[in-house]
N, C-alpha and C positions, 0 to 999 in steps of 0.2 A: 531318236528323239520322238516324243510323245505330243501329241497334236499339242494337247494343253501347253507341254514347252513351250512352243513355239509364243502361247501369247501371255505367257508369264510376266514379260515385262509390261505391257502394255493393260494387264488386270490388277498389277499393282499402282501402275499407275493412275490408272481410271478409278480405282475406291480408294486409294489415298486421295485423290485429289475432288470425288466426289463426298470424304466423309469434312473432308475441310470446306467446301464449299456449301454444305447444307446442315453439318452439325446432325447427324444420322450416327447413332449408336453404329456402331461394330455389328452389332448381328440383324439389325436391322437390316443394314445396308447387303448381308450375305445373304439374308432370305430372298432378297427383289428376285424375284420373275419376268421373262419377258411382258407378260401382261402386267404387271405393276408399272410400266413405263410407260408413259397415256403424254397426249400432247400440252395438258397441263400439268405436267409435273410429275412424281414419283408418289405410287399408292404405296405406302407404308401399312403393311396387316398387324394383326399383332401386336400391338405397339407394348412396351415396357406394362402399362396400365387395360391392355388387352383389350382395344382400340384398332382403330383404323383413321389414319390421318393422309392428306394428301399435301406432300410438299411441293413447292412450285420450284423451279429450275432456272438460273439465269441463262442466259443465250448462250452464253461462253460453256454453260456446264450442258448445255442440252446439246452444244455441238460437239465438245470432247466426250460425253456416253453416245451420241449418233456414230463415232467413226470407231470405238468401242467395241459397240456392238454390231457393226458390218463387220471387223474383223472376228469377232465372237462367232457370229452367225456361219462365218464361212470353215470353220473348223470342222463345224457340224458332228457336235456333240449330241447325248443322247441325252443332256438333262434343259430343261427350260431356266434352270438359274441362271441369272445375270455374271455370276462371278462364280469360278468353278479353279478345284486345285488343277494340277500337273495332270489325273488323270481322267479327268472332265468325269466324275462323274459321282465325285462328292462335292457339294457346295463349301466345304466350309473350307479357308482357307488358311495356311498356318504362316504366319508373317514373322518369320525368327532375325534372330539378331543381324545376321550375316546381310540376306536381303536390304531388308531396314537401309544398313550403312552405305549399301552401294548403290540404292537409288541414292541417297542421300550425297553421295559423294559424287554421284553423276551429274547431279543439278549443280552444286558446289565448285564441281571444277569445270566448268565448260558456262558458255553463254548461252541460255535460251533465243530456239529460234521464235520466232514472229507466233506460228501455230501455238509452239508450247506458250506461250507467255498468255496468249488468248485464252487458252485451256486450264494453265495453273494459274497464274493470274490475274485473271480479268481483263487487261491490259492489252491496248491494240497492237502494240509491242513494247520488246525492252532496252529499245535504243536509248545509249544516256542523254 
């Protein structure tokens, strides 16, 4: 298994869940660089209109990319991208059908705990 494996689950989770919480195009969100992640928010380069905008980050989304990126960090790959494939060392990722369904069927069939609900949610938990 390839370091990247290892955090596969955990980088789809973190850009699905950061392009829904911030409305961040797909490739925007694949360029970020460690230094695009500033404590106010995410520097966006680039932008579709070839721009640079800064988006700001709710607590919930600034604490689920902080623990993210500790796990990123410790992989210790040889590229600065935020989000990297299987073998760290192309940014772009391929999010095929299969993936997709079984995160999806992983949230679907099981209760989120307390972290994830903070994390994907907003929500201090998901007790009924």
């Amino acid at each position: 298994m390839s370091a990247g494996d290892a955090l596969r689950p955990q980088t789809y989770a973190t850009l699905i869940s950061l392009l829904a919480a911030t409305g961040l195009r797909i490739s925007e969100a694949l360029h970020l660089r460690y230094g695009d992640v500033t404590p106010d928010g995410l520097l966006i380069r680039k932008t579709k209109f070839q721009k640079t905008r800064l988006v700001p980050l709710h607590e919930t989304a600034v604490a689920g990319l902080g623990r993210y990126l500790a796990q990123r960090r410790a992989v210790r790959l040889t590229t600065d991208h935020v989000f990297v494939n299987d073998d760290g060392m192309v940014r772009v990722l391929a999010l095929d059908l299969e993936d997709l369904v079984r995160i999806a069927d992983a949230r679907l069939t099981r209760t989120l705990d307390d972290d994830e609900c903070r994390q994907f949610l907003h929500r201090d938990s998901c007790a009924s």
